[in-house]
C-alpha positions as CSV (number, residue, x, y, z in Angstrom):
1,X,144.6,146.4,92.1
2,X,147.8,145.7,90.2
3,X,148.3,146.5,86.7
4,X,149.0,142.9,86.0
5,X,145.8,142.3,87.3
6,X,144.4,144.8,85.6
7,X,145.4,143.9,82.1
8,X,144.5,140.3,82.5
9,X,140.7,141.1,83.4
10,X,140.8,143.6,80.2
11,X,142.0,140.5,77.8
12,X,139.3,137.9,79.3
13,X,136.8,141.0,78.7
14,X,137.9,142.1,75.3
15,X,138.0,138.5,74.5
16,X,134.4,138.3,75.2
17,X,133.2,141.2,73.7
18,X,134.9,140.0,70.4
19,X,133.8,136.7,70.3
20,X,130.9,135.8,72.5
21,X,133.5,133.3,73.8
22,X,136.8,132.7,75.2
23,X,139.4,131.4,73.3
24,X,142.0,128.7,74.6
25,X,144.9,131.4,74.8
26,X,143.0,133.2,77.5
27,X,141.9,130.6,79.8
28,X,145.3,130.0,81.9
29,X,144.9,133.7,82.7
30,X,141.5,132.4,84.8
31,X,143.3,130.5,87.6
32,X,145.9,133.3,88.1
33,X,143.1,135.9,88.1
34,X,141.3,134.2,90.6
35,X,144.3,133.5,92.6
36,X,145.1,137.2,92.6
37,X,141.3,138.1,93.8
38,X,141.3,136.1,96.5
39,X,144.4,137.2,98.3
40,X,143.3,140.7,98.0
41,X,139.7,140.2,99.1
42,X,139.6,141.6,102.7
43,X,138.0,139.6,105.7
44,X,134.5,140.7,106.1
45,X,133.1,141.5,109.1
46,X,131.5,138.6,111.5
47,X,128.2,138.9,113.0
48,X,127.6,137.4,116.3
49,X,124.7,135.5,117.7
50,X,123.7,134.6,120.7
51,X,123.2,130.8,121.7
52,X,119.6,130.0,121.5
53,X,118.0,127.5,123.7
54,X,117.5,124.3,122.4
55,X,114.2,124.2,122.5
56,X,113.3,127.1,120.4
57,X,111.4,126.8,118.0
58,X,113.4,126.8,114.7
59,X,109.9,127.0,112.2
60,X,109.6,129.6,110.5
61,X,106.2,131.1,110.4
62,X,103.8,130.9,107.4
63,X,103.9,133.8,105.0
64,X,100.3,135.6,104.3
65,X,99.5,135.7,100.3
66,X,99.7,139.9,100.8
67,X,102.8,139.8,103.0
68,X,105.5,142.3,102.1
69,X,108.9,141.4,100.8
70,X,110.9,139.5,104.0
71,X,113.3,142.1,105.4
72,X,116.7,141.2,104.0
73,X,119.8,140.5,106.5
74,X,123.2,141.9,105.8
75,X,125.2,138.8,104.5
76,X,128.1,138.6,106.5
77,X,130.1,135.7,107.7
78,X,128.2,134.1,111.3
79,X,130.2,133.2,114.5
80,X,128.4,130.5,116.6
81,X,128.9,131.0,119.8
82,X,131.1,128.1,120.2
83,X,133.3,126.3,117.3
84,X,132.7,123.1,116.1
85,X,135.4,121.4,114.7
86,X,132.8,118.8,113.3
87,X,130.7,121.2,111.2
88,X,133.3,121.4,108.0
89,X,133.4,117.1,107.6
90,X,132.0,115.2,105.1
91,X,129.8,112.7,105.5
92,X,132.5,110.0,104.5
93,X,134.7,111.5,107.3
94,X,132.0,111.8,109.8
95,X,130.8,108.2,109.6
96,X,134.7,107.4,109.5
97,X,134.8,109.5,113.0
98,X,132.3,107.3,114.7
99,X,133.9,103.5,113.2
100,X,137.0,104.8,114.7
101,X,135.5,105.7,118.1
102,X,136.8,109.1,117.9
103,X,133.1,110.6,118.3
104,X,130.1,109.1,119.2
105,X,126.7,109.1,116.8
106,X,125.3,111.2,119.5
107,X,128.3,114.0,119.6
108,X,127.6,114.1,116.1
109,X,123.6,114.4,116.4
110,X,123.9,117.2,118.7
111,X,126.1,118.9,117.1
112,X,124.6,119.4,114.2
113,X,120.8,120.4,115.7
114,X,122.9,123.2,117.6
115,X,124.1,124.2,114.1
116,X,120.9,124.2,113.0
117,X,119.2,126.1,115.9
118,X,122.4,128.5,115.3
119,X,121.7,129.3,111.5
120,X,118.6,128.4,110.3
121,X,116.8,131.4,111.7
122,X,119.2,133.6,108.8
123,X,118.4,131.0,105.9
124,X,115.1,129.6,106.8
125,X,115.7,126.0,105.4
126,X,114.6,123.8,108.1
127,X,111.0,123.8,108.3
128,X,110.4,120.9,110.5
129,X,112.1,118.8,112.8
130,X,112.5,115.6,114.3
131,X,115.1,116.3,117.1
132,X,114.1,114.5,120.1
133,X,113.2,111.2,118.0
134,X,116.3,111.6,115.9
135,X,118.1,111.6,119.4
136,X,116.5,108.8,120.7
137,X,117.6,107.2,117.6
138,X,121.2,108.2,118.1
139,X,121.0,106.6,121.5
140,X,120.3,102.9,120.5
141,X,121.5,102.7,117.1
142,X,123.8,99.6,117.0
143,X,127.1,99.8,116.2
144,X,128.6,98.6,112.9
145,X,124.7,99.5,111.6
146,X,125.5,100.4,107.7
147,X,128.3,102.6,106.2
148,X,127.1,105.9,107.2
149,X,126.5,105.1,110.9
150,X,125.4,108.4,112.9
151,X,125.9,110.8,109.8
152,X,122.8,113.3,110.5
153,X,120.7,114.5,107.7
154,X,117.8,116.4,106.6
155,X,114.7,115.4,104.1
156,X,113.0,117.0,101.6
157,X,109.8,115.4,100.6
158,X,111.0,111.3,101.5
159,X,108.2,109.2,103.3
160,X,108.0,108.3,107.2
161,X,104.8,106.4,108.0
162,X,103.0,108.3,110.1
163,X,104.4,111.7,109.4
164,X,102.6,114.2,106.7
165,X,104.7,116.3,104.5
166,X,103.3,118.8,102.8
167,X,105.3,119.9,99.4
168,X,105.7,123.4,100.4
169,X,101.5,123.7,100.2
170,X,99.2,125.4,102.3
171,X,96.4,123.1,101.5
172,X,98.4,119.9,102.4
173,X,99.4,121.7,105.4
174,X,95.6,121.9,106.1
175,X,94.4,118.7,104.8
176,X,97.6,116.7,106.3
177,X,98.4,113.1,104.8
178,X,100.3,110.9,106.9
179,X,102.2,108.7,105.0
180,X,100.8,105.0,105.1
181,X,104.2,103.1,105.0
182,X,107.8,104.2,104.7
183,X,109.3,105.2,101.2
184,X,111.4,102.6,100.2
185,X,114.1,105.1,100.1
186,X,113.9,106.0,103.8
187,X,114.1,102.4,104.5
188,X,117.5,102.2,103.0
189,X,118.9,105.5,104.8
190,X,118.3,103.8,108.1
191,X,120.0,100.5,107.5
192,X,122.9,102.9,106.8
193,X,122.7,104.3,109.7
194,X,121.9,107.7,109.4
195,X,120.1,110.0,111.7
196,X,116.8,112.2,109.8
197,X,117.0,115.5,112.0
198,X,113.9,117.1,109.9
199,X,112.8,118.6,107.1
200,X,113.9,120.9,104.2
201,X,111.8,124.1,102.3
202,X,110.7,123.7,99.1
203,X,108.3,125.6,96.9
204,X,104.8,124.7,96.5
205,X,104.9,121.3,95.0
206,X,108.6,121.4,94.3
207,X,108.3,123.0,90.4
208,X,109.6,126.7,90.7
209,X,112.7,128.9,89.5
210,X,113.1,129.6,93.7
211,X,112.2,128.1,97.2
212,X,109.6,130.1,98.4
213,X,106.1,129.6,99.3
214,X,103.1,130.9,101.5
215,X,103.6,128.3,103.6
216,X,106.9,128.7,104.7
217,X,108.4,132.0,103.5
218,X,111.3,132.2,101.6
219,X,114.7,130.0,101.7
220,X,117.9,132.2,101.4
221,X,121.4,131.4,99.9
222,X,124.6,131.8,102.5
223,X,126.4,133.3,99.7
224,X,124.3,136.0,99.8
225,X,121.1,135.9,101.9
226,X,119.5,138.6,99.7
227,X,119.3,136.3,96.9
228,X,117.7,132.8,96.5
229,X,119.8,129.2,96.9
230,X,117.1,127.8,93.8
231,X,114.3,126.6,93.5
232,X,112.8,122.5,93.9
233,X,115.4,121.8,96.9
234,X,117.0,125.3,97.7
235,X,116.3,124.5,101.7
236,X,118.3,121.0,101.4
237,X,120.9,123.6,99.5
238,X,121.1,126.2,101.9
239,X,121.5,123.3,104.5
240,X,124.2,121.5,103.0
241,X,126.3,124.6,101.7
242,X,126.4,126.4,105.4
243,X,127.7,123.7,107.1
244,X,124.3,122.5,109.2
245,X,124.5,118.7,108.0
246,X,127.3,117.6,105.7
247,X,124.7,116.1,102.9
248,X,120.3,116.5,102.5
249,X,117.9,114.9,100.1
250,X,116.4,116.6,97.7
251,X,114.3,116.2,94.0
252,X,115.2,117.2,90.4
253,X,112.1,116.6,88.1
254,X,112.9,120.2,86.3
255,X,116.9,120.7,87.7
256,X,115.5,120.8,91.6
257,X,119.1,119.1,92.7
258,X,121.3,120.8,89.8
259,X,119.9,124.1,90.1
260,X,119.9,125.0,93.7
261,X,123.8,122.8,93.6
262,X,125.0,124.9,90.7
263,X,123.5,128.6,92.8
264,X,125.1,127.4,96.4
265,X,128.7,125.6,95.2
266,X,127.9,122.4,95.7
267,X,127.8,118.7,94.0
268,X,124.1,118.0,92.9
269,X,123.7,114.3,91.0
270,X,120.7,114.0,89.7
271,X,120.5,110.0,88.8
272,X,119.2,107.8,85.8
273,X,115.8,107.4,85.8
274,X,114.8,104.4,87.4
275,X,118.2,104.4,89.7
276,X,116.3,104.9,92.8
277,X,112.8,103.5,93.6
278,X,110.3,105.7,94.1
279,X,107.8,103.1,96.0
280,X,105.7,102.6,97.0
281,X,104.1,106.1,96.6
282,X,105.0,107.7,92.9
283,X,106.0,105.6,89.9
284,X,108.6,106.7,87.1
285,X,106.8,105.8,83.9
286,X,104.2,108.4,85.2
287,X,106.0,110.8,86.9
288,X,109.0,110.7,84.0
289,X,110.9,113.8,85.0
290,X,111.2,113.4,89.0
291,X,114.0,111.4,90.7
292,X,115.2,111.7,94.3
293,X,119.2,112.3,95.1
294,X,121.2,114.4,97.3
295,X,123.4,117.9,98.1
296,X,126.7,117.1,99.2
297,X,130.1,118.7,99.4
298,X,131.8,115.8,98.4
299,X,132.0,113.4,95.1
300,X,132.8,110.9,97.2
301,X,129.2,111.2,99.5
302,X,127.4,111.5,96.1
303,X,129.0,108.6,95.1
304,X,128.4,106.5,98.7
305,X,124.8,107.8,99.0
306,X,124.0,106.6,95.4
307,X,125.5,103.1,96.8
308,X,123.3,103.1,99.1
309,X,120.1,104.2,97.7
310,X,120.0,102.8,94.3
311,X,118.5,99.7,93.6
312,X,114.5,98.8,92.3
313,X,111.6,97.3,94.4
314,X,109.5,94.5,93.0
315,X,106.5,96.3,90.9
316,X,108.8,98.9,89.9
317,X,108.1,100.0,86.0
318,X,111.4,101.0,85.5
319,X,114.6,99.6,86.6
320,X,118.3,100.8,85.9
321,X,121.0,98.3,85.4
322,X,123.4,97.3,88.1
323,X,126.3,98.7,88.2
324,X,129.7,96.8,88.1
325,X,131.1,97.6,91.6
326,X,130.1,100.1,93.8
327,X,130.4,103.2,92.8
328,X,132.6,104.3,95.7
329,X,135.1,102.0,94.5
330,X,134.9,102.9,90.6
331,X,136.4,106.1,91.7
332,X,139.4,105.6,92.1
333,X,139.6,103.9,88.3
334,X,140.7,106.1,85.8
335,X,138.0,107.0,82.9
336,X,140.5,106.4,79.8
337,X,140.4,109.4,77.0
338,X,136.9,110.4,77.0
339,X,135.2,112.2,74.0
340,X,133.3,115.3,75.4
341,X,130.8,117.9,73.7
342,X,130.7,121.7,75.2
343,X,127.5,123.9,74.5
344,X,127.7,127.3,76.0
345,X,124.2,128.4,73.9
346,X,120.9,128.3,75.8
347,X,118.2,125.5,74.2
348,X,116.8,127.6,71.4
349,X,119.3,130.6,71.5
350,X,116.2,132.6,73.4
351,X,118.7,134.7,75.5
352,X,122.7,135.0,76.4
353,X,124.0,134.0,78.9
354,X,126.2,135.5,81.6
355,X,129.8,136.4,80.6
356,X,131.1,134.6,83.8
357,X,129.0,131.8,83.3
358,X,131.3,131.8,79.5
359,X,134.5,131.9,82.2
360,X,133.3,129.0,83.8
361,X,132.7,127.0,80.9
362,X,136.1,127.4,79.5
363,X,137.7,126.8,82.9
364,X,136.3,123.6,82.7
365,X,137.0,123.0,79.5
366,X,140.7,123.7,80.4
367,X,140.5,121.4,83.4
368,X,139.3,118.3,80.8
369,X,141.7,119.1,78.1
370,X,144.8,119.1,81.3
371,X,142.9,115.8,82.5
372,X,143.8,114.4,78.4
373,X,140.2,114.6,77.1
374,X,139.2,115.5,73.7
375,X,136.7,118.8,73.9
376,X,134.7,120.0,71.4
377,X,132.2,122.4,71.0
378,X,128.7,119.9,70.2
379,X,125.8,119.2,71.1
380,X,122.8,116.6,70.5
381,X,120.3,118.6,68.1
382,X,117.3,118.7,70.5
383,X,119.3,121.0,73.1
384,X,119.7,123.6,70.1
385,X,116.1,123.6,70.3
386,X,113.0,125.4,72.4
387,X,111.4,121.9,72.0
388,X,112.0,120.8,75.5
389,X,110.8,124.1,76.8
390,X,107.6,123.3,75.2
391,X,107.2,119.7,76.2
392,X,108.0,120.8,80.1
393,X,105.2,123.2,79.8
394,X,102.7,120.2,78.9
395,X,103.7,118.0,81.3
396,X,103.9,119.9,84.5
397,X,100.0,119.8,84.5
398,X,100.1,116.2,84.8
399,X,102.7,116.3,87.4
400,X,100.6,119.0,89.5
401,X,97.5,116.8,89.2
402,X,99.0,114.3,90.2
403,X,100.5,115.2,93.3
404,X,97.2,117.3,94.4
405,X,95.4,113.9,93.7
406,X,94.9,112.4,96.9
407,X,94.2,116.1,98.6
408,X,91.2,116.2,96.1
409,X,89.9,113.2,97.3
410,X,89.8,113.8,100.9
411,X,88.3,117.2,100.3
412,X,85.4,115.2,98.0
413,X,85.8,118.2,95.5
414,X,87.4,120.8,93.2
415,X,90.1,123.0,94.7
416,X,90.3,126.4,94.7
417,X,92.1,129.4,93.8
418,X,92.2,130.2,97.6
419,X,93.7,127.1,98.4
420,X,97.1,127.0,95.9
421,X,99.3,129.5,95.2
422,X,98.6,131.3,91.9
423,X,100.9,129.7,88.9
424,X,100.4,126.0,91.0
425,X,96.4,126.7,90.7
426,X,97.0,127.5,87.0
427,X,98.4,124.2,86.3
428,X,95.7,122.2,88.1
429,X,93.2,124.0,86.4
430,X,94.7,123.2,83.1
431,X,95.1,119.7,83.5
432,X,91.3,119.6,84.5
433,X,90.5,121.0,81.6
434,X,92.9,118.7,79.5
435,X,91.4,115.9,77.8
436,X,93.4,112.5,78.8
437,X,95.0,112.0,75.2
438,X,96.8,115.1,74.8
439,X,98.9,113.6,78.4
440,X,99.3,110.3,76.5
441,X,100.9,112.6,73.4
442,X,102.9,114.7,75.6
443,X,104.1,111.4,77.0
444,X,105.1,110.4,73.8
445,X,107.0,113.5,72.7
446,X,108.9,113.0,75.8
447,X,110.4,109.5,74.5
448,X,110.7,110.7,71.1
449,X,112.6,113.7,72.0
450,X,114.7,111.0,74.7
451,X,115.3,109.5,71.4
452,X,116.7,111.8,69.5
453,X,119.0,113.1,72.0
454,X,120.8,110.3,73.2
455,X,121.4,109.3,69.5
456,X,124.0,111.6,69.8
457,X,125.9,109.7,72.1
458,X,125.8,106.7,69.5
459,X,128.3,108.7,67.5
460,X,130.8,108.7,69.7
461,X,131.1,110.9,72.6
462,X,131.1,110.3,76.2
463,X,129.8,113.7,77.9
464,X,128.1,116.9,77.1
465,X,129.1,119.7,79.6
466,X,126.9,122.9,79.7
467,X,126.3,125.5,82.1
468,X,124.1,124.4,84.8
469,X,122.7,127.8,85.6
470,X,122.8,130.6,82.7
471,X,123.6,133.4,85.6
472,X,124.5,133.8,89.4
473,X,121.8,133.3,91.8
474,X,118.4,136.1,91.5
475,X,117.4,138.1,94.1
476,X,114.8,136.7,96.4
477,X,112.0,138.5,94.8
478,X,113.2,138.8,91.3
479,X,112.0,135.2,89.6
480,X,108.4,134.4,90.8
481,X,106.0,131.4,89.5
482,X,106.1,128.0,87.8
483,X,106.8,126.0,84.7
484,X,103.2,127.4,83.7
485,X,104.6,130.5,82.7
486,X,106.8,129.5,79.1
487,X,109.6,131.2,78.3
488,X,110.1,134.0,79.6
489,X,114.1,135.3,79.6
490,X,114.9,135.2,83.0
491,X,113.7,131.9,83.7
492,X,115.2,130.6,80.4
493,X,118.7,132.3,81.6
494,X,118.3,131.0,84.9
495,X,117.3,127.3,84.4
496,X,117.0,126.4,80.6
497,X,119.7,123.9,80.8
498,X,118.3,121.8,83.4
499,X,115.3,120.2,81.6
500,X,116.7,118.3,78.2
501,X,118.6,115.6,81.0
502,X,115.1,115.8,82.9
503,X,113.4,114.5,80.1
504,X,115.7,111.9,78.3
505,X,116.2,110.9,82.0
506,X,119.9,110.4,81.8
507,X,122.6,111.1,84.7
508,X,123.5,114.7,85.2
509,X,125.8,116.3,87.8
510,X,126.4,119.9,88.8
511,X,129.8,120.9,89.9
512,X,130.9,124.0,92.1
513,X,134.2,124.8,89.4
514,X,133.7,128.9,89.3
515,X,133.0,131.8,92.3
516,X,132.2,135.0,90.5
517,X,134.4,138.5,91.5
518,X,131.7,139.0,93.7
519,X,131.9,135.6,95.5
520,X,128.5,134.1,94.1
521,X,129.0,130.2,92.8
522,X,128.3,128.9,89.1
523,X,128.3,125.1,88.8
524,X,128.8,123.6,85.5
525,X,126.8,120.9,84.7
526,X,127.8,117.4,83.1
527,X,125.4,115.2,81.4
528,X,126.1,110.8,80.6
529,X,125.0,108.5,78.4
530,X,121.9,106.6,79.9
531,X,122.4,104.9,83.4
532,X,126.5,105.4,83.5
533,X,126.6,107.3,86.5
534,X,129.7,105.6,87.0
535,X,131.5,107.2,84.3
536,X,129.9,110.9,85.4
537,X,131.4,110.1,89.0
538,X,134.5,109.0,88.0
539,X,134.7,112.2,85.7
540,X,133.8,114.1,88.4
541,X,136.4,112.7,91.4
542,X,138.8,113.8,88.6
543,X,137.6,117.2,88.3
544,X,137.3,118.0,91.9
545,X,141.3,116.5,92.2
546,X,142.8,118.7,89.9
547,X,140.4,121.7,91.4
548,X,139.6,121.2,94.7
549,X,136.3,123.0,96.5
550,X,136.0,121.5,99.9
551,X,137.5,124.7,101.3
552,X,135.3,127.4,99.6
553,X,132.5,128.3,102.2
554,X,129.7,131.0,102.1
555,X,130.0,133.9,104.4
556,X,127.0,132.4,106.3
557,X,128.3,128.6,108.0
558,X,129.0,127.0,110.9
C-alpha cells in the first residue's frame, strides 16, 4: 500500500474519531481512495461447477427447528460452465433484445433457469419454480405483448390462482391455500409481458432482520455467502444481485425492499402507499406498513416496473394520485435545485452507527452538493425519536394475525407453538390476547406520527437522505427473530432507519453508492414527500449518472 494511500485512510479515520463525522474537506479523498483500492485488489480465485441437469431439483430442503448452523461455503467468485452474455442486462435492455429480434423470449427464458439451476444451490433464493409453465409461456406469448416482453422474473409472495404460497411458514406449507383469483398485480406483469420462473425465500411471514426460516433454510448474500442478503425479501435480493434474473418482486412493510437492496448493492423502491393495489387479497388501510415493489439493478427498471404496476382497483381504500407522465419518461427531466435534509443519527440515538456507513453518507452528500443541491444536516422530529420503534412493535401483532387468519380458519382452532417459529408465535399470541381497541389506537398513532413527520416537508425541503442500513450485512446466524423483540442494538443498527417511511407511508429508495474495504455494499436511503416518486426517481437517475453501479458485481454471479 502506498504512502499516499496510506495517509488519506489515516485523515478520513482521524477525521472520524474527532468528530463522529466527516467534514466536507475530506470527502474528495473518498473517490480517490476507493479508486486506489480497487486497482490493487487482486483477482480472487474462481470456483467451478459442474453443469447440472435441468431437471434437478433446485429446492432446498426444509430446515428442522434443532438443525445446526448450515455449513458455510467459501465466497469466491462462480464460473458457469458456459458464459452468458445475457446474464449482466437489464431488464430495459433485455426486453429491448427481443423488440429488436436480436433474441428470442425463449433464449432469454432458458437462459436465465440455467443461471438459476447454476447458482442457486450456493445462495438458496429460489424456493420454487415454475419452469416448464413459464416455458410454455415463452412459447406462445405474442409479440408486441407489453413493454417488458420475455423479461423473466421471480416472485416473492404475489398471487396466481391456483398456486399456494406459503410466506416462508411451515404451517402454510402444511395447510396450503391456493390462491382463489390472481393478485391484481400479477395480472399487470403478464400484459407486460414478462415470464414468472418461480418463487423467492423469505422469512416466516416476511417481518425479520434476515431471510431465514424452518421451512426453507437460510438465504445467503453473493457478496459474501457467510453473511445474510436481509431479511423480508433477501431471496428476491440474492436473485437479482448475482445475475439469475435482471429484476424480482419483493415486500417492504418494515424496510423488506430497502434493507435486503441497501445489504446486496442494489436499487430497492419501496412505493407510496396506495401506489400499487394490493387486491384483491390484503388492503392498505389495514395492512398500513406493507407495499409490494421490486429489486433491480437499474433506476431505469425501477422506474418502468412502477409504470407498469401502479395504478388502483375499484374498492381500493386508498389510492395514490396519477402521476404526470410516465415515470420512465420523467427521467430524463432535470429536478431543479432541490432542498435536501441529511441524518446520520439512528431514531432515538439508541446506538452508532458504522464509520463506513458515516463514508457513505458524506459521499453522497458530495455527489448532491456536485449535482447543485442544497444539503443540510435535518431531519423531521419524529426520526430523532424511539417513537416509531415503539409503534412497529404494536402493530406487527396485527399484521401477524392477520396473515395467519385464514390458516386459523381451516384448522377450526388455535395455533400452536409447534406450528410457528418462535418470535412469529409470540406475536400471534399477543394479538390474541390484545383487546381490539388498543389496534384501533396503535392505528391511530400511526397517522398521528405520519402527521408529524411529513410536516417537515411543509417547510421547505424536498428529500431526507439517511443510511439505509446502520452496518454491512450480519453473519447468517448473528441477528435472529422478529419485530417482537424491541430494541435491541443490533437490530436497531441494522434496520432502524427503515420503519419511519414505513409508517408515514411515503416513497423511499435505497441506492448501492458505497462498497466497504472489504467489498460488502451499504446503500443509502432517500426518502420523498408523499406520493412523488417521480421526484425520488428523477433524483435517483441523477445519482446513478454521476456514479455509476451497473458494473459492481458480487463474487458469486453468473
Amino acid at each position: 500500500m502506498s504512502k499516499l494511500f496510506s495517509s488519506r485512510r489515516e485523515l478520513l479515520r482521524r477525521d472520524l474519531l474527532r468528530t463522529g463525522a466527516l467534514s466536507l474537506a475530506t470527502l474528495p479523498l473518498l473517490r480517490l481512495e476507493a479508486a486506489e483500492k480497487t486497482s490493487q485488489r487482486p483477482a480472487p480465485t474462481a470456483v467451478e461447477i459442474p453443469a447440472r441437469s435441468p431437471t434437478a431439483s433446485l429446492r432446498p430442503s426444509a430446515v428442522p427447528a434443532d438443525s445446526p448452523a448450515p455449513q458455510i461455503i467459501e465466497a469466491r467468485p462462480i464460473v458457469l460452465p458456459e458464459a452468458d452474455p445475457l446474464a449482466s442486462f437489464d431488464a430495459t435492455t433485455q426486453a429491448d433484445l427481443v423488440r429488436r429480434g436480436e433474441v428470442s423470449v425463449v433464449e432469454l427464458v432458458e437462459a436465465a433457469i440455467r443461471r438459476i439451476e447454476q447458482l442457486n444451490p450456493h445462495l438458496q433464493a429460489v424456493v420454487s419454480d415454475r419452469f416448464a409453465a413459464a416455458l410454455a409461456e415463452a412459447r406462445r406469448l405474442p409479440a408486441g405483448t407489453g413493454p417488458l416482453r420475455g423479461v423473466p422474473t421471480l416472485l416473492q409472495d404475489v398471487a396466481i390462482a391456483g398456486e399456494a404460497y406459503p410466506l416462508g411458514s411451515r404451517l402454510l406449507a402444511l395447510v396450503p391455500q391456493p390462491a382463489d383469483a390472481d393478485d391484481a398485480l400479477y395480472e399487470r406483469l403478464r400484459h407486460a409481458g414478462m415470464i414468472m420462473l418461480g418463487r423467492t425465500s423469505m422469512p416466516e411471514l416476511v417481518d425479520a432482520p434476515v431471510t431465514r426460516s424452518r421451512l426453507w433454510g437460510a438465504a445467503r448474500n453473493p457478496w459474501d455467502l457467510a453473511r445474510t442478503p436481509g431479511g423480508g425479501s433477501g431471496g428476491a435480493a440474492a436473485a437479482v444481485a448475482s445475475l439469475m434474473v435482471p429484476v424480482a418482486q419483493g415486500s417492504d412493510s418494515h424496510g423488506g425492499l430497502r434493507l435486503p437492496a441497501a445489504a446486496t448493492g442494489l436499487v430497492g423502491l419501496k412505493p407510496s402507499r396506495g401506489r400499487i393495489s394490493a387486491a384483491p387479497h390484503s388492503e392498505a388501510w389495514v395492512d398500513v406498513t406493507a407495499c409490494r415493489g421490486w429489486l433491480t439493478r437499474s433506476v431505469r427498471d425501477s422506474a418502468a416496473l412502477l409504470d407498469i404496476c401502479a395504478g388502483t382497483v375499484r374498492g381500493d381504500s386508498i389510492a395514490a394520485p396519477r402521476a404526470l407522465g410516465t415515470y420512465r419518461a420523467l427521467l430524463s427531466r432535470s429536478t431543479g435545485k432541490l432542498r435536501i435534509g441529511i441524518w446520520q443519527r439512528v431514531p432515538g440515538d439508541l446506538t452508532p452507527i458504522d464509520p463506513e456507513v458515516t463514508i457513505a453518507l458524506r459521499v453522497t452528500a458530495q455527489l448532491l452538493h456536485d449535482l447543485g443541491h442544497r444539503v443540510e444536516e435535518a431531519a423531521p422530529r419524529p426520526w430523532q425519536t424511539t417513537d416509531h420503534f415503539e409503534i412497529m412493535a404494536d402493530y406487527a401483532p396485527l399484521q401477524v394475525s392477520l396473515r395467519l387468519a385464514q390458516a386459523e380458519r381451516q384448522l377450526g382452532r388455535e395455533l400452536t407453538a409447534a406450528e410457528l417459529e418462535p418470535a412469529v408465535y409470540a406475536l400471534y399470541r399477543r394479538a390474541r390476547e390484545t383487546p381490539a381497541i388498543e389496534f384501533a389506537r396503535t392505528l391511530q398513532r400511526i397517522h398521528d406520527y405520519s402527521r408529524t413527520t411529513l410536516a417537515w416537508w411543509n417547510d421547505g425541503f424536498d428529500m431526507l437522505v439517511t443510511p439505509a442500513i446502520g452496518r454491512p450485512a450480519p453473519l447468517l446466524d448473528e441477528l435472529t427473530g422478529t419485530l417482537a423483540e424491541g430494541m435491541r442494538r443490533e437490530r436497531v443498527q441494522w434496520m432502524g432507519f427503515m420503519g419511519p417511511a414505513s409508517l408515514t407511508g411515503q416513497p423511499a429508495i435505497s441506492l448501492p453508492v458505497y462498497w466497504t474495504p472489504g467489498r460488502l455494499p451499504l446503500g443509502v436511503q432517500i426518502v420523498a414527500d408523499m406520493w412523488r416518486e417521480d421526484l425520488l426517481l428523477q433524483l435517483a437517475a441523477e445519482i446513478e449518472k454521476m456514479h455509476p453501479w451497473s458494473q459492481q458485481l458480487p463474487p458469486v454471479h453468473a
